[in-house]
C-alpha positions in Angstrom: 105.0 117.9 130.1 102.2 119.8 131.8 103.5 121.9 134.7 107.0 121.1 134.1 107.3 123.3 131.0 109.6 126.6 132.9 109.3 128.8 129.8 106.9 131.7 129.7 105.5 131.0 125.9 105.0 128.2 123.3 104.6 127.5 120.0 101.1 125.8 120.6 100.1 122.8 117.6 96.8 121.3 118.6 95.9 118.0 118.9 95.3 116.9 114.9 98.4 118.8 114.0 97.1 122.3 113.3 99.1 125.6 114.1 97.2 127.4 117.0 100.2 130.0 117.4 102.3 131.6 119.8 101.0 131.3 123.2 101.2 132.1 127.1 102.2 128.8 128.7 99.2 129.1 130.9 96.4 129.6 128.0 98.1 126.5 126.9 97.5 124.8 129.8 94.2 125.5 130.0 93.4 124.9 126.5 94.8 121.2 127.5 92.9 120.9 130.1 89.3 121.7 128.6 90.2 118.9 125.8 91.3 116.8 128.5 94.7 116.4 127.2 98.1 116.6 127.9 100.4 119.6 127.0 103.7 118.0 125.8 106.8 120.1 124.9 107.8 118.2 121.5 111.0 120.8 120.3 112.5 122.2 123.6 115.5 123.6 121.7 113.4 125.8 119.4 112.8 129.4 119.9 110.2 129.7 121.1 109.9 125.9 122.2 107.1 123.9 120.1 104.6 122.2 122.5 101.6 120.3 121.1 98.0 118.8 123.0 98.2 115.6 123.0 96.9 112.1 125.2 100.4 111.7 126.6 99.9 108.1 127.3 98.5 106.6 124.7 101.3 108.4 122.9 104.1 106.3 124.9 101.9 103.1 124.5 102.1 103.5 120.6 105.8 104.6 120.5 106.2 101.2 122.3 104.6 98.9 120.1 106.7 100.5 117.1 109.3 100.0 119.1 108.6 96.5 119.8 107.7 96.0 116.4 110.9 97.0 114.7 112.8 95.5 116.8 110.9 91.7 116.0 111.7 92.8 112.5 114.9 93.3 112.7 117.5 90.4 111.8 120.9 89.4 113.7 123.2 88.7 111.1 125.4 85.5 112.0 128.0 84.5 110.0 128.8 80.4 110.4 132.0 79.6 108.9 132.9 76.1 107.1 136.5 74.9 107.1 137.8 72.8 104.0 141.2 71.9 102.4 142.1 71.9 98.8 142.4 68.2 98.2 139.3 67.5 100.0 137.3 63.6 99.8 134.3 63.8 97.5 132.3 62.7 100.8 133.6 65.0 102.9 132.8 68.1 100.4 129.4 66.5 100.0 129.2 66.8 103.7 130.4 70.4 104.4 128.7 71.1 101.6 125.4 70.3 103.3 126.3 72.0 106.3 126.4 75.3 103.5 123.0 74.5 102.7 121.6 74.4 105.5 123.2 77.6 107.0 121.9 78.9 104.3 118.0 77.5 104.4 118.5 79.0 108.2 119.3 82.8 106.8 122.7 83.0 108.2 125.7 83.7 105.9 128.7 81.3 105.4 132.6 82.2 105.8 133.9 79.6 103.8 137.7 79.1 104.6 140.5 76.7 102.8 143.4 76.5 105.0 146.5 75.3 103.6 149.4 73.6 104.5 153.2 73.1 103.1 153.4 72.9 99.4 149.4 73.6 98.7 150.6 77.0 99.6 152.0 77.6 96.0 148.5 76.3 94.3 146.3 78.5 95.3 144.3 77.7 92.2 143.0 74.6 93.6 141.3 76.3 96.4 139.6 78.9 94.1 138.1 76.2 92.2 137.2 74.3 95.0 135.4 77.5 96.0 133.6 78.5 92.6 132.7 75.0 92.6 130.8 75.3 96.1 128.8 78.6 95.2 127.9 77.2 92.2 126.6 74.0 93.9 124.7 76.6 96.4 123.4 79.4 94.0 119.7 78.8 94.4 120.5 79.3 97.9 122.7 81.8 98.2 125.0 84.5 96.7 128.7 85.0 96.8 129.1 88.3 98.7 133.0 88.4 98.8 134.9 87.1 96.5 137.9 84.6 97.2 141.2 86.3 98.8 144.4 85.3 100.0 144.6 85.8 103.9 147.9 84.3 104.5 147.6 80.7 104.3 144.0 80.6 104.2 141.7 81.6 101.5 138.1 83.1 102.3 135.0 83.7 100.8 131.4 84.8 102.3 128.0 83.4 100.7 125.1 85.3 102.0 121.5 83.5 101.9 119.0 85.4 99.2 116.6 85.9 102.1 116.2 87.5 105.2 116.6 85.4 108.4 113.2 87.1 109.4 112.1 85.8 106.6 113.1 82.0 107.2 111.5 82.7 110.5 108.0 83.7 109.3 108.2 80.9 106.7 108.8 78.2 109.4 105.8 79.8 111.5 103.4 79.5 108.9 104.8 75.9 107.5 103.7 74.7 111.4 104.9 73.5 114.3 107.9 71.1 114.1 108.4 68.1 116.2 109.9 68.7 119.4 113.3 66.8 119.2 114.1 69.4 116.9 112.9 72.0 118.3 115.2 70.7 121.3 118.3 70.2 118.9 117.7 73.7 118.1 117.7 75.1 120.9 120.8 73.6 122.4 122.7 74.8 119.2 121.4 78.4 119.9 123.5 77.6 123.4 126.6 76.3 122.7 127.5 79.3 119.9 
């Protein structure tokens, strides 16, 4: 930037963008100067090296606030996982099953995971029921991203909400603020994983 550019000539590019040509670094800097700019070296590895006028700081300020805003839109992507066994209660399913949901509701995906034991080892069928029976049950939620596979004695499948945890987050923003005992709850799950 400025005085620091060591090379004796530049590909000058003016301020909105247009070629000015090949140029002594010091007509450069003078040119920069009388618009009351910055001279910034943009391509150092080119030959000759590209530099272009430009207001240096505002430059970093607006690289920031990109910056800043990507990252706000981008999404962690946490995976809960849910632990069931083939010959599950009706209850308990109902239960675990509401646990899905909610994962769900929240953006994050769901590792679903049947562990068996002994015998149930030789009926794996049961537990791929038991698994196309909860993605069916969570479909307007969610999809099934990976299919049910044997891993040993467990079987596993992934559901993965149909929108974006951003998403959830701008939708509980503009539903309003939520009481503060959940708010509270929520936080100290945040914590403890």
């Amino acid at each position: 930037m400025n005085d620091r550019i060591r090379v004796a000539e530049v590909r000058l590019v003016g301020p909105n963008g247009e070629q000015v040509g090949i140029v002594p670094v010091q007509d450069a800097l003078r040119l920069a100067e009388e618009a009351q700019l910055d001279l910034v070296e943009v391509a150092p590895t080119a030959r000759p090296p590209v530099a272009k006028l430009m207001d240096y700081g505002k430059y970093k300020y607006e690289s920031a606030v990109k910056a800043r805003e990507s990252r706000r839109n981008q999404s962690n992507t946490i995976i809960k996982e849910i632990k069931l066994r083939p010959k599950i209660d009706p209850h308990d399913y109902e239960t675990k099953k509401g646990h899905v949901v909610r994962f769900l509701k929240g953006g994050d995906k769901v590792k679903v995971t049947i562990m068996f034991r002994g015998r149930e080892q030789s009926r794996p069928e049961l537990g791929r029921r038991l698994l196309a029976r909860l993605a069916e049950d969570v479909q307007d939620l969610g999809a099934v991203e990976s299919q049910p596979k044997q891993d040993g004695r467990n079987m596993v499948m992934v559901i993965g909400p149909h929108k974006r945890r951003s998403e959830h987050k701008a939708e509980a923003r503009a539903a309003g603020p939520r009481p503060r005992r959940e708010q509270r709850q929520e936080e100290q799950a945040g914590q403890g994983s």
